[in-house]
N, C-alpha and C positions, 0 to 999 in steps of 0.2 A: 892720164888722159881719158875722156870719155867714150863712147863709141859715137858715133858721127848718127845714128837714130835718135840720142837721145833727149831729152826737154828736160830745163832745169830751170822755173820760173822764180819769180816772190815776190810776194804784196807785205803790204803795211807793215798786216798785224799776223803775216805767217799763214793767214787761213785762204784756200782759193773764192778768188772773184767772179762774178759773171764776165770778165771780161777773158778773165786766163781762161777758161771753159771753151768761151768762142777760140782761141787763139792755138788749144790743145784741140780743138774739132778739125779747123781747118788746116793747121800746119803741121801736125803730127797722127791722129788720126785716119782721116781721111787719104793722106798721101800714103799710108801706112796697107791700109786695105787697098784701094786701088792696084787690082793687077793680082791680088790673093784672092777673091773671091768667084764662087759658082753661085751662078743665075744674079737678078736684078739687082734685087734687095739685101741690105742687111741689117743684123740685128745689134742694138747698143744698149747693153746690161745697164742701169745708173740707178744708185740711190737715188735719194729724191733731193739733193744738195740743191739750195736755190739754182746756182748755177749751172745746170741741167734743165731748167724748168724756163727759162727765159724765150719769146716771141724769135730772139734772134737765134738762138741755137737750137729751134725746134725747124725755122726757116730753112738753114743750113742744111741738115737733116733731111729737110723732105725736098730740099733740091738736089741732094748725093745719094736719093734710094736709101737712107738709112732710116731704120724704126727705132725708135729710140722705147726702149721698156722700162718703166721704174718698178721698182720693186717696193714691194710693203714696206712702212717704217718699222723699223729695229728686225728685218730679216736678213739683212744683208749675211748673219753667220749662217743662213740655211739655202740661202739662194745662190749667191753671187760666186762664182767658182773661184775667183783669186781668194776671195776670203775663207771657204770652205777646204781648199787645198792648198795653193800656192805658196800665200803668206804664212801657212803653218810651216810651210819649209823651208822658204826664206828667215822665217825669225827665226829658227833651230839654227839653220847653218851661220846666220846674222854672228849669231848669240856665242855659238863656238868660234868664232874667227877674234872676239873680241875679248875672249877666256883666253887665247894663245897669248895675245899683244897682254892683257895682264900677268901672265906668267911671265913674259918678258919682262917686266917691270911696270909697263905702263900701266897709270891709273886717271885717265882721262883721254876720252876719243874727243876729239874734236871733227869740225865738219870736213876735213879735206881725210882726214883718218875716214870717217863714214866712207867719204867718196873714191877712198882705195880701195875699203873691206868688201863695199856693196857689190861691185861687179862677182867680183867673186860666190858672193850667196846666191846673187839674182843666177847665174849659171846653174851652179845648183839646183835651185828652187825652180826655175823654168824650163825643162826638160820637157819633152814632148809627151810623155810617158803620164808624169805630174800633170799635167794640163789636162789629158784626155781625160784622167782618173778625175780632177775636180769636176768636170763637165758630165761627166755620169754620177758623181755622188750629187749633185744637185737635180737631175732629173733632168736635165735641158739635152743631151746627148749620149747616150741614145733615151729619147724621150720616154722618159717614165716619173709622172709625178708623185708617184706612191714612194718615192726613193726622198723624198723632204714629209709629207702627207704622216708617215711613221715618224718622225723625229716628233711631231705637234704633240704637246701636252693636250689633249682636245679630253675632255671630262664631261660624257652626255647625262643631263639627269633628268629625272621625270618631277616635273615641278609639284609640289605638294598641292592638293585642291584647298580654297580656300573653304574656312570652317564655315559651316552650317548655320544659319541662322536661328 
């Protein structure tokens, strides 16, 4: 069984819609922080997936006090603290739970195998400990941007003058 917080949507073709976006803002999101938060406003990390970018879920948003932030495209591995931390732990302990069940014999997870293994990684992986540490390896808490700013390949060069006529 699943935990009674959780969302398990699907479309077509597997990939989310602007409609599950709206439908993860308001029915899972939002219910979710209510009641956890200090002061007004809060803040909402998002890639730039269409659906984050939509009139109706920006609406949402700025009628629940939430900012919604995107992030630069292809930074998500330097900004975004689940993908900076989290997921690195969840796929580590994903990955061993799914090396036991091979040793057992098995050589195919299917989706209801995922949805017994997962709970277990996601414990793992989401400890409070884990979380604070992805939220300072990205600079968002305690605020310091020079803790992503070091990771940039940034190469300053002095442009050559152009030659002489």
């Amino acid at each position: 069984d699943l935990p009674d917080d959780w969302r398990i949507n699907i479309s077509d073709n597997g990939w989310t819609t602007d409609q599950i976006g709206l439908e993860w803002l308001k029915t899972h999101f939002i219910p979710y922080i209510n009641g956890r938060t200090v002061g007004k406003y809060r803040m909402l990390i998002l890639d730039g997936h269409g659906s984050h970018l939509t009139p109706e879920f920006d609406h949402i948003c700025t009628e629940n006090n939430i900012i919604p932030v995107c992030m630069p495209p292809h930074s998500s591995h330097l900004l975004q603290p689940l993908d900076v931390g989290c997921f690195a732990v969840l796929k580590r302990h994903y990955g061993q739970l799914v090396e036991q069940r091979m040793r057992l014999g098995f050589n195919h997870i299917d989706k209801m195998d995922f949805l017994t293994a997962f709970p277990q990684a996601r414990t793992v992986a989401y400890r409070a400990q884990t979380i604070r540490n992805s939220f300072a390896a990205t600079g968002l808490v305690p605020f310091n941007p020079d803790r992503v700013i070091q990771q940039l390949n940034i190469r300053l060069k002095t442009p050559t003058p152009p030659p002489s006529r």
